[in-house]
C-alpha positions in Angstrom: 0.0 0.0 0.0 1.2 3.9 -0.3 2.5 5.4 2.4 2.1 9.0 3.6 5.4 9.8 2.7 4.5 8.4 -0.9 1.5 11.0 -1.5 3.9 14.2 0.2 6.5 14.1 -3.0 3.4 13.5 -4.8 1.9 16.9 -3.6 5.4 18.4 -4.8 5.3 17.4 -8.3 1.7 18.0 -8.6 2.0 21.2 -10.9 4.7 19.5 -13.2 3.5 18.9 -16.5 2.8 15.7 -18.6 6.0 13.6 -19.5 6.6 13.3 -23.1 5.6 10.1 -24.4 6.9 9.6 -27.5 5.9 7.4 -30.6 8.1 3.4 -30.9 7.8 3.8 -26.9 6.1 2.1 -24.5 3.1 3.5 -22.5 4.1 4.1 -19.1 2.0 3.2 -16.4 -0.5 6.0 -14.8 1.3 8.2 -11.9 0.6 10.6 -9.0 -1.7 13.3 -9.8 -2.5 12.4 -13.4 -6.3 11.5 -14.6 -5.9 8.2 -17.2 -8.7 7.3 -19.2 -8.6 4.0 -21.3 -10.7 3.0 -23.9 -9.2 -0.6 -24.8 -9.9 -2.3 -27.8 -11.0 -6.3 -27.4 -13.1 -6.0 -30.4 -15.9 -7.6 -28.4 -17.1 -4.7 -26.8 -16.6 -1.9 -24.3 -14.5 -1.9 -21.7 -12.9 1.1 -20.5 -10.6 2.0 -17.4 -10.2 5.3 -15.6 -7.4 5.9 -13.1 -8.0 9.1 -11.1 -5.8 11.5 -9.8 -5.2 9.6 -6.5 -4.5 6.0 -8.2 -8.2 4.9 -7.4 -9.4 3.2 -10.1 -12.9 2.7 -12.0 -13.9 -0.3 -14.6 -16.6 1.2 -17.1 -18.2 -1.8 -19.0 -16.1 -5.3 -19.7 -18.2 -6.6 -23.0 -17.4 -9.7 -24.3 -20.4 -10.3 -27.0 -20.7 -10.7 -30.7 -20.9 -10.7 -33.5 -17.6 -12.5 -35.0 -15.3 -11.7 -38.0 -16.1 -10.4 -41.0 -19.3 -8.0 -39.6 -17.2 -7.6 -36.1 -13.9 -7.1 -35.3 -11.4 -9.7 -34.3 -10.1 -10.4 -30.9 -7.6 -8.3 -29.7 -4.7 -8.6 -29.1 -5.6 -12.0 -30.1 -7.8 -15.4 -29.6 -5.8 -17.0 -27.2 -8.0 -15.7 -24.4 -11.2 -14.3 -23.9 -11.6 -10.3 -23.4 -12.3 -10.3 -19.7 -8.9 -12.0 -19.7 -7.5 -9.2 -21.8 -8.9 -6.6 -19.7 -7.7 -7.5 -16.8 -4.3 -7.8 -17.7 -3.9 -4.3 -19.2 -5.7 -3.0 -15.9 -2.7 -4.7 -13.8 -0.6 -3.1 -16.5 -1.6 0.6 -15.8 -2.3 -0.2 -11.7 1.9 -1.5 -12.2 2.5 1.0 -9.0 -0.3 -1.0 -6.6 1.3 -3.1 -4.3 -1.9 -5.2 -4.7 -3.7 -4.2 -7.8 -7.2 -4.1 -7.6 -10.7 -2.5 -9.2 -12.3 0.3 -6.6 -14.8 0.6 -8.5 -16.8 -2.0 -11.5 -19.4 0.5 -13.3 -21.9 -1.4 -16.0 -23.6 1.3 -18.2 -26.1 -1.6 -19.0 -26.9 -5.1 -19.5 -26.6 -6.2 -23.1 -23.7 -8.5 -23.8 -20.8 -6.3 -25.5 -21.1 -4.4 -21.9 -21.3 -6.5 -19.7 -20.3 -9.8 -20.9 -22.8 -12.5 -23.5 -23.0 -16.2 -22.0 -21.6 -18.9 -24.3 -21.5 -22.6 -24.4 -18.0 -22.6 -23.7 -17.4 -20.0 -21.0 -15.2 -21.7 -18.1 -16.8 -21.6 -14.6 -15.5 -19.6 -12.1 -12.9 -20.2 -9.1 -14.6 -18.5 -6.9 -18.3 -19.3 -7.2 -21.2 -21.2 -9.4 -20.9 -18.4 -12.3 -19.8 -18.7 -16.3 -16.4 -16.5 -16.7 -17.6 -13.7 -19.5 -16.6 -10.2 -19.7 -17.0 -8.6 -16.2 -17.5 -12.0 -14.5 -14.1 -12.8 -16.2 -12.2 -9.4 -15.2 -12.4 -10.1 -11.3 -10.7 -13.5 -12.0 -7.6 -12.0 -12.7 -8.3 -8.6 -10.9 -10.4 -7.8 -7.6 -13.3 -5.7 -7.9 -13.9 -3.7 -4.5 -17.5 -2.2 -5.6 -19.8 -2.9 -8.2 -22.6 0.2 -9.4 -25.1 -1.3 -11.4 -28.9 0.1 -12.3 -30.7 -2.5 -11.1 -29.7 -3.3 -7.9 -30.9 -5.2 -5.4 -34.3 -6.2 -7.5 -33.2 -5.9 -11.3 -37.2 -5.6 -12.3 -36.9 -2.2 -14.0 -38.6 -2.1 -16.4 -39.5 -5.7 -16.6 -37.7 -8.4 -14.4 -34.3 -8.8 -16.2 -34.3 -13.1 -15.7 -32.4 -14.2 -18.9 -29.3 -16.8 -18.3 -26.7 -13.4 -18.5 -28.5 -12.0 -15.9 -29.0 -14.8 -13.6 -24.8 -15.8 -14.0 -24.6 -12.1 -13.2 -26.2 -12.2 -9.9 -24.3 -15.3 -8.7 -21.3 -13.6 -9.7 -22.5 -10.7 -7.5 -23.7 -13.2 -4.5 -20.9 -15.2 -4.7 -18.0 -12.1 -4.7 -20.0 -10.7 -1.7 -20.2 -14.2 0.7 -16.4 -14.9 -0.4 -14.6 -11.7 -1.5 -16.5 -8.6 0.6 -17.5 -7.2 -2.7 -19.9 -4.6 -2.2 -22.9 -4.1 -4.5 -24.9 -0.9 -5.0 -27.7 0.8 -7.6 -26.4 4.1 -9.3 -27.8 7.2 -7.9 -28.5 9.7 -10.3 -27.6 13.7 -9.5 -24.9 12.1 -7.0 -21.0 13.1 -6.6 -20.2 11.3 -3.6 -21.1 7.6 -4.8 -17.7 7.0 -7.0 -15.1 9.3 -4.9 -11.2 9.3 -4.7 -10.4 6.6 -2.1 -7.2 7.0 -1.8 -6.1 10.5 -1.2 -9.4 13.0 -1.3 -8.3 15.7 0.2 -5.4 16.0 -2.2 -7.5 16.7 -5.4 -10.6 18.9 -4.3 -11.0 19.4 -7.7 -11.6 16.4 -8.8 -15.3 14.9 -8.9 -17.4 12.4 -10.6 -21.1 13.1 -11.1 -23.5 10.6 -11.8 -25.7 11.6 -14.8 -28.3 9.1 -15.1 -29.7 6.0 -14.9 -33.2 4.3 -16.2 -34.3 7.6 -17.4 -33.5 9.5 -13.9 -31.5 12.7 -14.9 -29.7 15.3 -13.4 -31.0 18.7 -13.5 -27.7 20.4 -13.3 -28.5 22.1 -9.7 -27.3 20.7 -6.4 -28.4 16.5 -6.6 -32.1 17.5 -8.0 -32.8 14.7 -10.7 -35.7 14.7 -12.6 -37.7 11.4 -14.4 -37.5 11.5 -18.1 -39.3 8.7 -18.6 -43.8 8.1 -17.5 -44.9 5.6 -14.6 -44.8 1.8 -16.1 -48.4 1.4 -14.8 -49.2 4.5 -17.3 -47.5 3.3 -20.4 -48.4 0.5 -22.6 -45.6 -2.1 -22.3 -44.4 -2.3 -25.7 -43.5 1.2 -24.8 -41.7 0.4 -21.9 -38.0 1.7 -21.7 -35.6 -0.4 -23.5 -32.0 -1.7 -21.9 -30.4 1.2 -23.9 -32.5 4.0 -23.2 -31.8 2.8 -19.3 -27.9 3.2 -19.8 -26.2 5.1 -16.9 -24.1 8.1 -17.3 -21.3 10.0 -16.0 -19.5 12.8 -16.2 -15.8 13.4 -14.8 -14.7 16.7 -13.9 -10.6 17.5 -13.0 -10.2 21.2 -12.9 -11.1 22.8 -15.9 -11.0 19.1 -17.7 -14.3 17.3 -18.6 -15.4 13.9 -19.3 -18.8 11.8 -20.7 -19.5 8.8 -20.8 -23.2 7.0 -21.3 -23.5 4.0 -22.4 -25.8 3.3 -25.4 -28.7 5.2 -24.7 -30.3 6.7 -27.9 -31.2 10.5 -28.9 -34.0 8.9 -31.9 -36.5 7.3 -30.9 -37.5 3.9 -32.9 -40.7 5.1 -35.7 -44.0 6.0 -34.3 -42.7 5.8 -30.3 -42.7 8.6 -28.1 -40.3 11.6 -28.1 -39.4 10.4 -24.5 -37.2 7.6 -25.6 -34.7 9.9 -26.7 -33.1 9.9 -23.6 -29.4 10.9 -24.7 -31.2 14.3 -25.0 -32.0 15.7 -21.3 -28.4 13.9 -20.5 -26.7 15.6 -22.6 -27.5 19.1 -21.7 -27.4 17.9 -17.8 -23.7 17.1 -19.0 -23.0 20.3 -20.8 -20.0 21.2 -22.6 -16.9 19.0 -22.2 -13.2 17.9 -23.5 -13.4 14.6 -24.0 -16.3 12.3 -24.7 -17.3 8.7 -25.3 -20.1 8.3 -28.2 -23.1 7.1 -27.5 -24.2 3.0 -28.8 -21.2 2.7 -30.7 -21.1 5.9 -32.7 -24.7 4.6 -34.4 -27.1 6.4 -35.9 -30.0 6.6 -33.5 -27.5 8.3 -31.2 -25.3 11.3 -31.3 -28.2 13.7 -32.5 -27.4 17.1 -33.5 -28.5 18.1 -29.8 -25.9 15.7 -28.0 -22.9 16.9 -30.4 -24.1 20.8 -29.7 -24.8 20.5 -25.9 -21.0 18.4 -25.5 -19.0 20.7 -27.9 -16.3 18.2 -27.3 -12.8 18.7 -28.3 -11.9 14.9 -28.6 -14.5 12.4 -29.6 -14.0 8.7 -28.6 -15.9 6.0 -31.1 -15.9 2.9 -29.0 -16.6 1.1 -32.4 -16.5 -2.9 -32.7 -18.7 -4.0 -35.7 -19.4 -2.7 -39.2 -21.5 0.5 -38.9 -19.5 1.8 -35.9 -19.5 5.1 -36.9 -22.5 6.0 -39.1 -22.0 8.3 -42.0 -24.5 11.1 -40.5 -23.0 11.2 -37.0 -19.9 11.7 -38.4 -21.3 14.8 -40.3 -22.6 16.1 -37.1 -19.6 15.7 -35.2 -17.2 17.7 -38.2 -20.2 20.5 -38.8 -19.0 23.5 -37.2 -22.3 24.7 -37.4 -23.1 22.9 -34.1 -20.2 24.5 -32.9 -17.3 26.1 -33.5 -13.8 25.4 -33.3 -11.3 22.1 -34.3 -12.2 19.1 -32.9 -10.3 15.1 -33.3 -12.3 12.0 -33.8 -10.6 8.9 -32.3 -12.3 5.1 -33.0 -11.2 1.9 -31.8 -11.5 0.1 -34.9 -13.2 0.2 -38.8 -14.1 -2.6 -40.4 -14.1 -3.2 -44.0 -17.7 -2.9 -44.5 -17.6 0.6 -42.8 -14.8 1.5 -45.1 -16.6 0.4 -48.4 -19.8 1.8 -47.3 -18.7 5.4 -46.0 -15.9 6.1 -47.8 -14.2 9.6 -47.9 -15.8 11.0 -44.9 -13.6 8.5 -42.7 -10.8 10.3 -43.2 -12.1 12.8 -40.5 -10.9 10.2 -38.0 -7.7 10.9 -36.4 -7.4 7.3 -35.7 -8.6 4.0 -36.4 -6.9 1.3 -35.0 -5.9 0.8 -31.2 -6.1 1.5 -27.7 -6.9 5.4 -27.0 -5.8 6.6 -23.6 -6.5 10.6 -22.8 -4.1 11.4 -20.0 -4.7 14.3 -18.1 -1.9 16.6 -16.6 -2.0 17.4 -12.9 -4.7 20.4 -12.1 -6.3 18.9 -15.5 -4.7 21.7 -16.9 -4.4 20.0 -20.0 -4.1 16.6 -22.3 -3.0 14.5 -24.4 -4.3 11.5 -26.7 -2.3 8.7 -26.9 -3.4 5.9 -29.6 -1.6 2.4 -28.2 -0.7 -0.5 -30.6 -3.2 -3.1 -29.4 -2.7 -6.2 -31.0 0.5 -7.0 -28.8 0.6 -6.4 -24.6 4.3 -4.3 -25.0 1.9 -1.4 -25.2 3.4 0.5 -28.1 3.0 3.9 -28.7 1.9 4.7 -31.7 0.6 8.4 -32.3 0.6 11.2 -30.0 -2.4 14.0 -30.2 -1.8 17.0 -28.5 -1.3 18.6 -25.7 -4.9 20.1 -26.0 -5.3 23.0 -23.1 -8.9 22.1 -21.1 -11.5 24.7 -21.6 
């Protein structure tokens, strides 16, 4: 563990700026007083790891779904394990400084597969309990995972009983990592900054903050933790237009002294033809969000997200396409995020991967990506004065640097 005399000549170097990290090297781990954010490409799904200023350290999403090769993307770095596996190798890659490495914080945005993990005939059965080993499940194998923040705990009914076999291994994963491993388990509260804190050195980042957007249609008004229901009573609604799993996605945003962070899932800005206006969710969140540095596309990067609301109410300087399958971007959201009629000023697109199909299909307007291929880690000087973007090589575990964006000064 640190020691007190660890975190004093971290104070003292906590105005020093970014080391340079330079392309053929490797990425070095995270360090005192910097803000890491991970997007790592398995090409099965999401899976992203933040480290904040303090070394405390938050899992968003560990998917592990379909589909395969040619529509998806291949494993990464490789078959040879599974991408909970993966995950949880690079996250004891980046905690290299932990004595013990370990998860503070799990976070699932939602519970479809290439989130949270799909269940296949030939997942391997835990260590540590009666559950299949699949994306998240499969992450706290290799790593421990002190808290999980879900949105459906303790009754996962909302907004019909969630009972299919993902769910149910889910739960025993949950059960079984509280009896044996003192994992504790708790619901995302929406409008809330002190549910995901710094755990290991608060008082040493009072700038620093994570606020908790939404979840199931609860939103943030933007004034103290007031949070407002976006979406009608069930007993009011006829069930076929009940909330879906995506529109119930849980959001965040990270704030480090002038920097700014979203992230939300795959909830949707369109709704589907001839359902209400409600289930565009991504909306209300967005402007609850407001403008920001950095930010994660919503579903993928897919068209019934990213509206011309979202990309005017985030203004982002650096988007983030956590893209897997073919499709991941769509031609139109790319549009909206180069029109500098929603807003002004330069702004980098960053995707984990493209696939063929995309290519073929899109074409030219691709080339507005910055990058295409590997992990993308935003690292965040001290203060969160400013940042860089860092695209790794990801079909190895050296961790190879292979483009350097920035520094970009935080707004």
């Amino acid at each position: 563990m640190r020691t007190a005399s660890y975190f004093a000549a971290a104070v003292l170097s906590a105005c020093a700026p970014l080391s340079a990290q330079s392309v053929g090297e490797t990425l070095p781990p995270w360090s005192e007083g910097v803000l890491d954010i991970h997007q790592i490409h398995t090409g099965r799904g999401n899976a992203a790891l933040l480290i904040f200023p303090d070394g405390t350290s938050l899992l968003v999403d560990a998917g592990d779904g379909n589909p395969e090769p040619p529509r998806g993307a291949e494993r990464a770095p490789d078959a040879s394990r599974r991408s909970g596996e993966w995950v949880a190798r690079y996250a004891r890659r980046m905690l290299a400084e932990d004595d013990e490495p370990a998860l503070d914080y799990g976070f699932s945005t939602h519970f479809h597969g290439d989130h949270l993990g799909s269940l296949t005939d030939d997942a391997a059965t835990s260590t540590m309990g009666s559950y299949k080993l699949t994306g998240l499940t499969e992450v706290a194998e290799h790593i421990p995972i002190r808290m999980m923040l879900d949105r459906g705990w303790p009754d996962y009914d909302y907004p019909r009983p969630l009972d299919n076999p993902m769910m149910e291994n889910y739960r025993r994963f949950l059960a079984a990592q509280q009896e044996r491993h003192d994992m504790r388990v708790a619901r995302l509260l929406p409008g809330r900054s002190d549910q995901i804190v710094l755990r290991r050195n608060p008082e040493g980042y009072p700038s620093f903050r994570v606020r908790n957007l939404a979840a199931n249609g609860e939103v943030w008004t933007g004034t103290n933790d007031e949070t407002k229901q976006h979406f009608p009573p069930r007993a009011e609604t006829p069930e076929e237009d009940w909330p879906t799993e995506n529109q119930s996605s849980m959001a965040i945003r990270v704030n480090y002294g002038p920097f700014d962070f979203y992230t939300g899932g795959d909830m949707p800005g369109l709704p589907r033809p001839g359902l209400p206006r409600w289930h565009g969710i991504e909306i209300p969140v967005a402007r609850a969000a407001g403008p920001v540095d950095v930010a994660v596309l919503n579903h993928h990067g897919l068209g019934d997200a990213n509206t011309e609301a979202f990309v005017r109410a985030l203004q982002a300087r650096v988007w983030i396409v956590p893209s897997r399958a073919a499709g991941h971007p769509d031609r139109w959201v790319l549009g909206r995020l180069v029109s500098t009629r929603l807003y002004p000023g330069a702004r980098d697109i960053f995707s984990l991967t493209l696939q063929a199909a995309t290519r073929q299909i899109i074409g030219a307007p691709l080339d507005a990506l910055s990058s295409n291929d590997g992990h993308i880690v935003v690292r965040v000087a001290p203060e969160g004065v400013s940042y860089q973007v860092i695209i790794v090589d990801a079909s190895s575990e050296v961790g190879t640097i292979k483009a350097v964006h920035g520094p970009f000064r935080a707004r």
